[in-house]
N, CA, C and O atoms as CSV, one atom per row, in Angstrom:
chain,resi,resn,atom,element,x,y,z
A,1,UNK,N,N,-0.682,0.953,-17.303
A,1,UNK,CA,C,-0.823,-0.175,-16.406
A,1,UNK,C,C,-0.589,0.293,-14.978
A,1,UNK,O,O,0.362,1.041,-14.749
A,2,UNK,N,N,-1.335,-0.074,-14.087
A,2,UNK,CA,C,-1.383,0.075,-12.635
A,2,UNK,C,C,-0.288,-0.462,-11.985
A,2,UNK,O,O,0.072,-1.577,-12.363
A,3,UNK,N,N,0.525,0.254,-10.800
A,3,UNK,CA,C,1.377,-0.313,-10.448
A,3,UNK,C,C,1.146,0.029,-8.787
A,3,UNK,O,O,0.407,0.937,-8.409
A,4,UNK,N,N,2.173,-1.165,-7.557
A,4,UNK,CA,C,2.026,-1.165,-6.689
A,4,UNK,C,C,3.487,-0.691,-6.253
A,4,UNK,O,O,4.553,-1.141,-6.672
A,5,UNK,N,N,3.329,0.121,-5.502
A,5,UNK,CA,C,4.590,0.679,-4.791
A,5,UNK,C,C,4.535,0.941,-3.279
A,5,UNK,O,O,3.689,1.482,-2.566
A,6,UNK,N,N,5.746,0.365,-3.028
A,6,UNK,CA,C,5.918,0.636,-1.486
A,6,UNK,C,C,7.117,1.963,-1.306
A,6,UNK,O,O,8.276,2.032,-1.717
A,7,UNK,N,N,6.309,2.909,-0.541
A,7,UNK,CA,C,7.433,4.287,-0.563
A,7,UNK,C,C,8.472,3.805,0.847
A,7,UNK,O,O,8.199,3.175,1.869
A,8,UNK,N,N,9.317,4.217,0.517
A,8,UNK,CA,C,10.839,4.180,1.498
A,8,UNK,C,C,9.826,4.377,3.034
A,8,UNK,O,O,8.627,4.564,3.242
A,9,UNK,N,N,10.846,4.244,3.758
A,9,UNK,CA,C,9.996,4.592,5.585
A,9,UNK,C,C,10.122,6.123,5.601
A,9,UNK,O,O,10.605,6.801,4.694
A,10,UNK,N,N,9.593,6.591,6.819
A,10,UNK,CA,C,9.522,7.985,7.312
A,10,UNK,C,C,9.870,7.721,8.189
A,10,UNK,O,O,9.652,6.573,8.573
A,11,UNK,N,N,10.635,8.663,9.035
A,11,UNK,CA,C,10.620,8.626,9.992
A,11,UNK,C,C,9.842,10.117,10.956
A,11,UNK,O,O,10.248,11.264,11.140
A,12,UNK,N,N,8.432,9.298,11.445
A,12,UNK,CA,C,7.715,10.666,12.213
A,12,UNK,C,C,7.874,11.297,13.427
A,12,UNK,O,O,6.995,11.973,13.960
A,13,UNK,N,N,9.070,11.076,13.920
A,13,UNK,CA,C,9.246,10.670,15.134
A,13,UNK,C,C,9.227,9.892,16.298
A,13,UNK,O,O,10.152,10.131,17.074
A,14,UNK,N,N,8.267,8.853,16.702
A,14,UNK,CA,C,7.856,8.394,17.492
A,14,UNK,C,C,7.818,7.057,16.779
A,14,UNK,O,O,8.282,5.989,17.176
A,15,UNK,N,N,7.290,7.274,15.849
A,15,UNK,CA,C,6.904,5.742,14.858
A,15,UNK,C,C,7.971,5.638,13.332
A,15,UNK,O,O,8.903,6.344,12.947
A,16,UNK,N,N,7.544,4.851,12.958
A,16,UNK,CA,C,7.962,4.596,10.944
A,16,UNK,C,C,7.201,4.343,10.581
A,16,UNK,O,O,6.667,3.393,11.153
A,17,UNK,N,N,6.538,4.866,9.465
A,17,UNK,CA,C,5.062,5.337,8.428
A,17,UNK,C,C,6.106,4.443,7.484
A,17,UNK,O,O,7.330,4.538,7.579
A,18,UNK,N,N,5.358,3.485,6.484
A,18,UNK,CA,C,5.100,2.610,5.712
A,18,UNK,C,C,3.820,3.123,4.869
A,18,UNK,O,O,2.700,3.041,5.373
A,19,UNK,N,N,4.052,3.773,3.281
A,19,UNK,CA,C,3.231,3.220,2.801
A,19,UNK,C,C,3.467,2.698,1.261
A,19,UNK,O,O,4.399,2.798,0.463
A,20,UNK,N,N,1.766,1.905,1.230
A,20,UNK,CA,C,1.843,0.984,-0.035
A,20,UNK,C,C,0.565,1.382,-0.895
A,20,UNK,O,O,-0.581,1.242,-0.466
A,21,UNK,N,N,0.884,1.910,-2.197
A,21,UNK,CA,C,0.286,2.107,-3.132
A,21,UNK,C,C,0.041,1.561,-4.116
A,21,UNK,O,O,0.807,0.692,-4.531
A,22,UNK,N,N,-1.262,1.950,-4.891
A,22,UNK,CA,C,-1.494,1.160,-5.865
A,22,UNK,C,C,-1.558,2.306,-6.971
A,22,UNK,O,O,-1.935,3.419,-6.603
A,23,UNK,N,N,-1.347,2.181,-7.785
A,23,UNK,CA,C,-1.787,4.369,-8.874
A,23,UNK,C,C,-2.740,3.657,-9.507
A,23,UNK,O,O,-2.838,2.446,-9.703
A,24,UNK,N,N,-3.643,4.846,-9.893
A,24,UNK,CA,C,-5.013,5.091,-10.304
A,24,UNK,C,C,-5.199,4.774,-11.891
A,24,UNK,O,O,-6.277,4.702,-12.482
A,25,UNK,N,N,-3.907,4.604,-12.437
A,25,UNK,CA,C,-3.610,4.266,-14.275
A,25,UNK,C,C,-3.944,3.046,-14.306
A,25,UNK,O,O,-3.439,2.014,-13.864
A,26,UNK,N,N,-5.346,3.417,-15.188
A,26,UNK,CA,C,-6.199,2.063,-15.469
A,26,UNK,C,C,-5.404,1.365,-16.522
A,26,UNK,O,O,-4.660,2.048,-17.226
A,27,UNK,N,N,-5.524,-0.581,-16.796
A,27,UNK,CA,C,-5.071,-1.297,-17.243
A,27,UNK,C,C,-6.416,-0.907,-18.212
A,27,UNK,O,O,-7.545,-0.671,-17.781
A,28,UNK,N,N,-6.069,-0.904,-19.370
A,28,UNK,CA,C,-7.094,-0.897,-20.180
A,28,UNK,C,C,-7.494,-2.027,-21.148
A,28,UNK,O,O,-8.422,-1.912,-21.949
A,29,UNK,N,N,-6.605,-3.307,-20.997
A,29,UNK,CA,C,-6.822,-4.442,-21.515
A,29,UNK,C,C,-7.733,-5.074,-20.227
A,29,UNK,O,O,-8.054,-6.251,-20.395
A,30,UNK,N,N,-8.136,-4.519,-19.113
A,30,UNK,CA,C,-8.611,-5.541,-17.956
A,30,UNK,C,C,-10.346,-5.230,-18.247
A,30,UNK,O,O,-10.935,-4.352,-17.617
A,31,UNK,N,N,-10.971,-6.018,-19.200
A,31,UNK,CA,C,-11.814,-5.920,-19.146
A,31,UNK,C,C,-13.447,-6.265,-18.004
A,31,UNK,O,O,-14.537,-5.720,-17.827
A,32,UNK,N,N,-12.582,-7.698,-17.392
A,32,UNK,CA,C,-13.217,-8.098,-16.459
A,32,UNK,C,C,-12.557,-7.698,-14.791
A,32,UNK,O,O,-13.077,-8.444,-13.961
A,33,UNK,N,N,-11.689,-6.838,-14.246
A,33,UNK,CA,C,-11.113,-6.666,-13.217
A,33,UNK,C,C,-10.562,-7.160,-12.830
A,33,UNK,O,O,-10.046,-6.828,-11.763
A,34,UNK,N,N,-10.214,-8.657,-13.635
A,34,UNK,CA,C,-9.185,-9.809,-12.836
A,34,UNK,C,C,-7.620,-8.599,-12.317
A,34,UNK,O,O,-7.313,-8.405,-11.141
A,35,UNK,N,N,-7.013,-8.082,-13.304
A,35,UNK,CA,C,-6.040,-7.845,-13.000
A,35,UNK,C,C,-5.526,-6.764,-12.161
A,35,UNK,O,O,-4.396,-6.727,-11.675
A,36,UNK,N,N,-6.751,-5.597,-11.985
A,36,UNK,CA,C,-7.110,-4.647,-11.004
A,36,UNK,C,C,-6.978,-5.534,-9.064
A,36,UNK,O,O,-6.526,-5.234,-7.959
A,37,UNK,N,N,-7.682,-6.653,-9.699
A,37,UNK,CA,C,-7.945,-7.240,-8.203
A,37,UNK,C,C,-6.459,-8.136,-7.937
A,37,UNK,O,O,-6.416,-8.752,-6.872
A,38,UNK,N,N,-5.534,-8.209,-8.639
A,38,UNK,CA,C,-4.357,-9.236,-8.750
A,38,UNK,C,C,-3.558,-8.084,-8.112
A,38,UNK,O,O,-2.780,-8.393,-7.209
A,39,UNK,N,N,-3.645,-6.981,-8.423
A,39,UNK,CA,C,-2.556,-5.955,-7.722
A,39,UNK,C,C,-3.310,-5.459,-6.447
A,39,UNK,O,O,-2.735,-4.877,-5.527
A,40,UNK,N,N,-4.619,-5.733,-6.470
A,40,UNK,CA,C,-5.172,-5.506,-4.669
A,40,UNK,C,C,-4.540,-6.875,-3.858
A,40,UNK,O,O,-4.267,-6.808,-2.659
A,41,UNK,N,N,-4.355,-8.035,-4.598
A,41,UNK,CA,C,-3.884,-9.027,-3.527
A,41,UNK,C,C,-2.152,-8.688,-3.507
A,41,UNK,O,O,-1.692,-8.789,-2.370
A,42,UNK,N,N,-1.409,-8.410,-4.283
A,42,UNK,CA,C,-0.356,-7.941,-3.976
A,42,UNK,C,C,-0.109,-7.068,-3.344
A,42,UNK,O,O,0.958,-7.067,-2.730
A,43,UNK,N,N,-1.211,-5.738,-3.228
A,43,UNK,CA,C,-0.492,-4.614,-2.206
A,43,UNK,C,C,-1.028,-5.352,-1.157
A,43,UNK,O,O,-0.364,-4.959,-0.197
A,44,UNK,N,N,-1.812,-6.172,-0.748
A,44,UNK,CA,C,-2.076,-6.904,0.396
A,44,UNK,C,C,-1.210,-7.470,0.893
A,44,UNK,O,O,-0.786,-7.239,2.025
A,45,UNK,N,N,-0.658,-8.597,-0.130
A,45,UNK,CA,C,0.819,-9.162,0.701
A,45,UNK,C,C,2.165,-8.705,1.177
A,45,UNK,O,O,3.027,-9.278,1.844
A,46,UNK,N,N,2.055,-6.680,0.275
A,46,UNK,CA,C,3.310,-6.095,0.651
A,46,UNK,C,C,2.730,-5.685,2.718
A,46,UNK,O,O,3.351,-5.463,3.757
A,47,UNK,N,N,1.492,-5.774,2.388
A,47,UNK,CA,C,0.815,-5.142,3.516
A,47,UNK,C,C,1.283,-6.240,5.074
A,47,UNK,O,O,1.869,-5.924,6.109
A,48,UNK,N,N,0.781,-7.404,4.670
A,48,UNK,CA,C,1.064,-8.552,5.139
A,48,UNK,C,C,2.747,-8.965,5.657
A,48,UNK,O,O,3.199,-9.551,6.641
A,49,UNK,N,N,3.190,-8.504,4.781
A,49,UNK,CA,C,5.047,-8.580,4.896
A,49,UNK,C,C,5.174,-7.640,6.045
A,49,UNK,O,O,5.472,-7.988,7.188
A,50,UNK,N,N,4.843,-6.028,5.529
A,50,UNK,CA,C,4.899,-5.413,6.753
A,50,UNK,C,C,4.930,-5.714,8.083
A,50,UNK,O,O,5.840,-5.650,8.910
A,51,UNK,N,N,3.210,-6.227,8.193
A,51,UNK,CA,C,2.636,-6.847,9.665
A,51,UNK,C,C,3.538,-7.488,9.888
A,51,UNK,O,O,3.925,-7.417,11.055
A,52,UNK,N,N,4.126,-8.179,9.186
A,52,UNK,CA,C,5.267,-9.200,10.456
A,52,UNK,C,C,6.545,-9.098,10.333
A,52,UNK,O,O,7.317,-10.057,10.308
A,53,UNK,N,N,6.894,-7.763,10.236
A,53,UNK,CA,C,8.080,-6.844,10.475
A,53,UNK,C,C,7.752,-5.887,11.445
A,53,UNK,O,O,8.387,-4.895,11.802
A,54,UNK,N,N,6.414,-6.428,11.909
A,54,UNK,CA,C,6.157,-5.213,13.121
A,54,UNK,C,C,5.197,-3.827,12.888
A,54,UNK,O,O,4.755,-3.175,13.834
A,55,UNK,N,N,4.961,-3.504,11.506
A,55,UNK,CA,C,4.042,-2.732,11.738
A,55,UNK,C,C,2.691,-3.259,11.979
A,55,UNK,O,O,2.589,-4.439,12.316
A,56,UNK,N,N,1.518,-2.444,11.831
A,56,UNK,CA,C,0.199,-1.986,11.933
A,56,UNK,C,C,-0.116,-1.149,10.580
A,56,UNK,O,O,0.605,-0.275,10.098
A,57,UNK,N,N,-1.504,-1.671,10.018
A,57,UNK,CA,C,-2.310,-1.075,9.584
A,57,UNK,C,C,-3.369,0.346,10.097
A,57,UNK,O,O,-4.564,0.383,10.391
A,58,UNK,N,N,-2.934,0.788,10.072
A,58,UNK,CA,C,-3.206,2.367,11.372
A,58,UNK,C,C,-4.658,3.045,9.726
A,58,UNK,O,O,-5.649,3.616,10.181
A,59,UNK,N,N,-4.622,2.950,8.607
A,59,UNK,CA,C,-5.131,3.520,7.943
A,59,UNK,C,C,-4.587,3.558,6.045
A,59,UNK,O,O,-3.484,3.776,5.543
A,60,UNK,N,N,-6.164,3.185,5.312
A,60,UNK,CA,C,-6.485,3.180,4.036
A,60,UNK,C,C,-7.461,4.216,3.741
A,60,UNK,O,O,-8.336,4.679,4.474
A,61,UNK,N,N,-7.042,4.608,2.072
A,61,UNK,CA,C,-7.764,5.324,1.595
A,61,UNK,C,C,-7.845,4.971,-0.152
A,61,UNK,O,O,-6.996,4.483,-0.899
A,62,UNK,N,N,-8.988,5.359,-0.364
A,62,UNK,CA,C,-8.676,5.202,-1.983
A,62,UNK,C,C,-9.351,6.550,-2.854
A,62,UNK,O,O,-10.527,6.746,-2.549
A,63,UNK,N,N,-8.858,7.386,-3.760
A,63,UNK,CA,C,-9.026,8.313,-4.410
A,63,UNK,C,C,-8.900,8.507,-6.136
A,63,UNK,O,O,-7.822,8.711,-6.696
A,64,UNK,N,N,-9.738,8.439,-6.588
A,64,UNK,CA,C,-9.952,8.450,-8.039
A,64,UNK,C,C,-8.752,9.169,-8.679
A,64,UNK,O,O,-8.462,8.681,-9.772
A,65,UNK,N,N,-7.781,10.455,-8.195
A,65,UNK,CA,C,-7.188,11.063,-8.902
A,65,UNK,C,C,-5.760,10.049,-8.330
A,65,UNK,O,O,-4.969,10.000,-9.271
A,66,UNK,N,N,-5.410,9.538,-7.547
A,66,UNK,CA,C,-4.234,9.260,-6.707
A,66,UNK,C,C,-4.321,7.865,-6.551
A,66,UNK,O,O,-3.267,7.293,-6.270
A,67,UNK,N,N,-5.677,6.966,-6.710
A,67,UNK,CA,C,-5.266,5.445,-6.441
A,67,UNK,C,C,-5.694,5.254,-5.217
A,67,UNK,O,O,-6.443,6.013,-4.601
A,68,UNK,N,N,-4.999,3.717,-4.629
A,68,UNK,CA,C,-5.840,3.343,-3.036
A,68,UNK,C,C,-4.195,3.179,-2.625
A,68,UNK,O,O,-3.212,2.723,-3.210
A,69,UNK,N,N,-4.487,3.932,-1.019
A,69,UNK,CA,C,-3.104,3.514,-0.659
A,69,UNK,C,C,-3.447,3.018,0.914
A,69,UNK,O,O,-4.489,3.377,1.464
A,70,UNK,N,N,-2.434,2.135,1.591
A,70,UNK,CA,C,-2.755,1.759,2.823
A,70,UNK,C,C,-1.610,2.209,3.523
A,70,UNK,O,O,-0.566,2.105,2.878
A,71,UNK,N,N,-1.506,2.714,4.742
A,71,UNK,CA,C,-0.900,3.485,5.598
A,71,UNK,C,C,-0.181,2.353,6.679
A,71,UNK,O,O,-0.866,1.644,7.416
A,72,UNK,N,N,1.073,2.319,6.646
A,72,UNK,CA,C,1.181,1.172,8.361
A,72,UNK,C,C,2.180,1.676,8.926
A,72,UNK,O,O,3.153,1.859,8.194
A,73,UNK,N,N,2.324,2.128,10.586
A,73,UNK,CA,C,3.645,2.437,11.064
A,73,UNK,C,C,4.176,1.330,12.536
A,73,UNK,O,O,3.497,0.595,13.253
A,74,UNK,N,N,4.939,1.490,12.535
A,74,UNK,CA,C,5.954,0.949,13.664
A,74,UNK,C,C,6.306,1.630,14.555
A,74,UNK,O,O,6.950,2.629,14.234
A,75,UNK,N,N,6.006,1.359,16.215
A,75,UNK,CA,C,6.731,2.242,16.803
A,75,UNK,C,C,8.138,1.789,17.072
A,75,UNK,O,O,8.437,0.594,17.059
A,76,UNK,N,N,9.159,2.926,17.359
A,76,UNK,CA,C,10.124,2.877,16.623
A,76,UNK,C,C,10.502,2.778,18.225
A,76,UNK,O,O,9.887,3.254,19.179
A,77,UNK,N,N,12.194,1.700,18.199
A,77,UNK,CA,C,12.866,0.767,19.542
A,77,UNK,C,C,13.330,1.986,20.367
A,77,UNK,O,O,13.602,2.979,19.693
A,78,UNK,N,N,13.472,2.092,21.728
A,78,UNK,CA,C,14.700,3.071,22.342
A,78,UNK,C,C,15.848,2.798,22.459
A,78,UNK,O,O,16.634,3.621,22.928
């Protein structure tokens, strides 16, 4: 079963990298994609939570061996 994970922050220096994943381990009872697309609206809303904690969506990707992950950082206060 597919799961959505949000990894701890980074700190890159300048900013905080946020990201949120989905892994590539197919549900194999999802015959019609409902439940593939139920964990795209959830990493959306972890995405969404983000945004209004201040990050940005800076960058997504999705990869057959690794899953789809979306990238968001914050620049970080002085």
């Amino acid at each position: 079963m597919s799961d959505i994970v949000v990894e701890k922050p980074v700190d890159t220096g300048e900013y905080i990298e946020e990201k949120v994943t989905i892994d590539n381990i197919p549900d194999l009872g999802d015959k019609t994609g409902d439940i593939f697309l139920n964990h795209m609206e959830e990493a959306i809303r972890q995405c969404r939570k983000l945004i209004g904690e201040g990050f940005r969506l800076v960058d997504f990707w999705s990869d057959p061996d690794q899953g789809i992950q979306f990238i968001l950082k914050k620049k970080k206060k002085k």
